[in-house]
N, C-alpha and C positions, 0 to 999 in steps of 0.2 A: 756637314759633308762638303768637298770642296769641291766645286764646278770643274767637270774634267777640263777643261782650259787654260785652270790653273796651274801657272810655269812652276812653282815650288809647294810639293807636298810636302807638308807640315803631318808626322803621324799622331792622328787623333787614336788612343788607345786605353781615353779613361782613368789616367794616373797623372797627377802634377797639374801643375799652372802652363799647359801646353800653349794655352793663348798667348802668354808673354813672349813665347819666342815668334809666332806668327806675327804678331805688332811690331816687334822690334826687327825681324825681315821685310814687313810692310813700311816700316819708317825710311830704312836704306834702299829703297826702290823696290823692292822684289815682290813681285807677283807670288805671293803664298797666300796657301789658304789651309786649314786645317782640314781634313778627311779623317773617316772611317773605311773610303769606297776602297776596297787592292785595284778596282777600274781609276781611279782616278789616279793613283799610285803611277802604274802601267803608263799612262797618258802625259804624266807629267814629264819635266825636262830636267829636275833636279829632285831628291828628298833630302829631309830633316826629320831626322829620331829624338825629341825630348828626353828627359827621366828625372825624374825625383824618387827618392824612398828606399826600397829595397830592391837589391838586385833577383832574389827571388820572384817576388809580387810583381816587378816590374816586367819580366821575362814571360812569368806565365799570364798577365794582362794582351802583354802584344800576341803570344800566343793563341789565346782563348780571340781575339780580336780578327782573327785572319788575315790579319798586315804584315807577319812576321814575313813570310812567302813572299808579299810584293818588295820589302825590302830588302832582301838578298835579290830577287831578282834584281832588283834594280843596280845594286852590286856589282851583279855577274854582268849589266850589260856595262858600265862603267858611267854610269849616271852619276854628277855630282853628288855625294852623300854627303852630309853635317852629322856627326851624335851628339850631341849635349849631356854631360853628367852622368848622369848611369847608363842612359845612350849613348856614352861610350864602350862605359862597362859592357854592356850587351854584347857589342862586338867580338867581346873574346871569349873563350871555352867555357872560362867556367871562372867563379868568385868564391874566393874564402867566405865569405859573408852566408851565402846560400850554394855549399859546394855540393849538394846532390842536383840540383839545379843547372841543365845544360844551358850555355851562352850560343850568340848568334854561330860562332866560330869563325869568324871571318877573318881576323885576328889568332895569330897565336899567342898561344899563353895564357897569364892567368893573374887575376885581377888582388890583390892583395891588399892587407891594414895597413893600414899607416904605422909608422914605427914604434914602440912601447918609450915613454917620456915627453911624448907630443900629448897636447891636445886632441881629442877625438870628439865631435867631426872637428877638421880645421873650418872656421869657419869667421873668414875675414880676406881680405886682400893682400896678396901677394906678388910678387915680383916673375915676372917670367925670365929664364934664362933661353934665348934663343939659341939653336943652332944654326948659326948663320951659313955654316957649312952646306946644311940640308937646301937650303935656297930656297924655302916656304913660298908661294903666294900668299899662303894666309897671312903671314905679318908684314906686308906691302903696307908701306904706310906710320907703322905703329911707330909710337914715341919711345925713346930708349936710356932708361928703361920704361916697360912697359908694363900695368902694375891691371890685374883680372882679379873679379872676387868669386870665391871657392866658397862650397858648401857640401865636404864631404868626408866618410871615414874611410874610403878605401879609392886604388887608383893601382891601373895598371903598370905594371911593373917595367922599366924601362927597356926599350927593344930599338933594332933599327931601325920601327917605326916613329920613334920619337921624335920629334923637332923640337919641345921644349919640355921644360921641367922648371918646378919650381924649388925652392930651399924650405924643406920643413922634415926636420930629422934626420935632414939627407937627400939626397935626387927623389926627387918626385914628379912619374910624367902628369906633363901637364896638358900636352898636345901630343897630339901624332898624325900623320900621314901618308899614306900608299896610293898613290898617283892620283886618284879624281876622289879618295873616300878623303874626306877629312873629319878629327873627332878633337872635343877639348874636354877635360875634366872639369876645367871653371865654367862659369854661367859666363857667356860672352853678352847675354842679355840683360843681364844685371851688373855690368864692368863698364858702364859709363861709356864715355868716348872712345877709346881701345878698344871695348869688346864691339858696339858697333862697326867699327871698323873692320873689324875682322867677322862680321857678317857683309858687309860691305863688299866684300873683297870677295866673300863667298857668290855671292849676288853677280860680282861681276866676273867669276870665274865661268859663268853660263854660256857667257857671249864670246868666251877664246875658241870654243872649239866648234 
């Protein structure tokens, strides 16, 4: 449980190697801590949504966990957010994968497979294509190109929340963002120097406002 004084909540919700991304936000400065408490959620100044596995399993863990409530809260009040991996997924309506299964919906749309003649999961490193247009904070920094490792069969479906994509059968998001939420489909914790970075950035996007 993370000491409510903890700047970045980390959701503890029993699925995946949730530790790794607490370590790898503790390496770039950032006061995180993993929780179960929705009080320490509340308290915090930023969250992070891990995920591995199934977007179903995944959904009804944070559900049955009573954190799903603090992190939309935390949402609506425009608290920095992170998803990772299927905590991306999460944020949107609902997944081909498990589509009886409601998503956070905070996001529109709808999370879809990857293309038929790809590989399934992709599961290797990849090339980000930025939209430089978008004018991300999160890629402040990053080396160009800038190359993140992926471990997944599905990703949401490109929208004007994108800011990046990657090449595999075609546009693939890879990123998105809507003003203080940011989500990436890659492991930014397992992408070496670039993905740090882009926790990094995360880290220091706490201190702008």
């Amino acid at each position: 449980m993370a000491p409510p004084h903890a700047m970045i909540a980390v959701l503890d919700y029993g699925i995946g190697n949730l530790r790794s991304a607490e370590k790898a936000l503790q390496r770039v400065g950032g006061d995180a801590a993993l929780t179960t408490d929705p009080c320490a959620v509340d308290a915090a100044e930023a969250v992070v949504l891990p995920g591995v596995g199934a977007f179903g399993r995944c959904m009804e863990a944070l559900r049955d966990s009573g954190l799903e409530n603090a992190a939309l809260g935390a949402i609506a009040q425009g608290k920095p957010f992170l998803g990772i991996c299927v905590g991306m997924q999460m944020l949107y309506e609902w997944s081909e994968e498990d589509p009886d299964v409601k998503g956070m919906g905070v996001l529109t749309g709808a999370v879809r497979r990857l293309p038929d003649g790809v590989k399934r999961p992709q599961m290797q490193w990849n090339q980000l294509d930025v939209r430089r247009a978008a004018g991300s904070p999160m890629f402040d920094g990053l080396p160009d190109p800038a190359w993140v490792y992926f471990v997944h069969s599905y990703a949401p479906e490109p929208s004007a929340d994108t800011v990046a994509t990657c090449e595999y059968g075609g546009p693939v998001t890879a990123a998105v963002q809507r003003n203080r939420l940011w989500a990436t489909q890659f492991h930014p914790e397992k992408s070496s120097g670039t993905g740090l970075r882009i926790l990094e950035n995360f880290v220091r996007s706490l201190s702008r406002h």
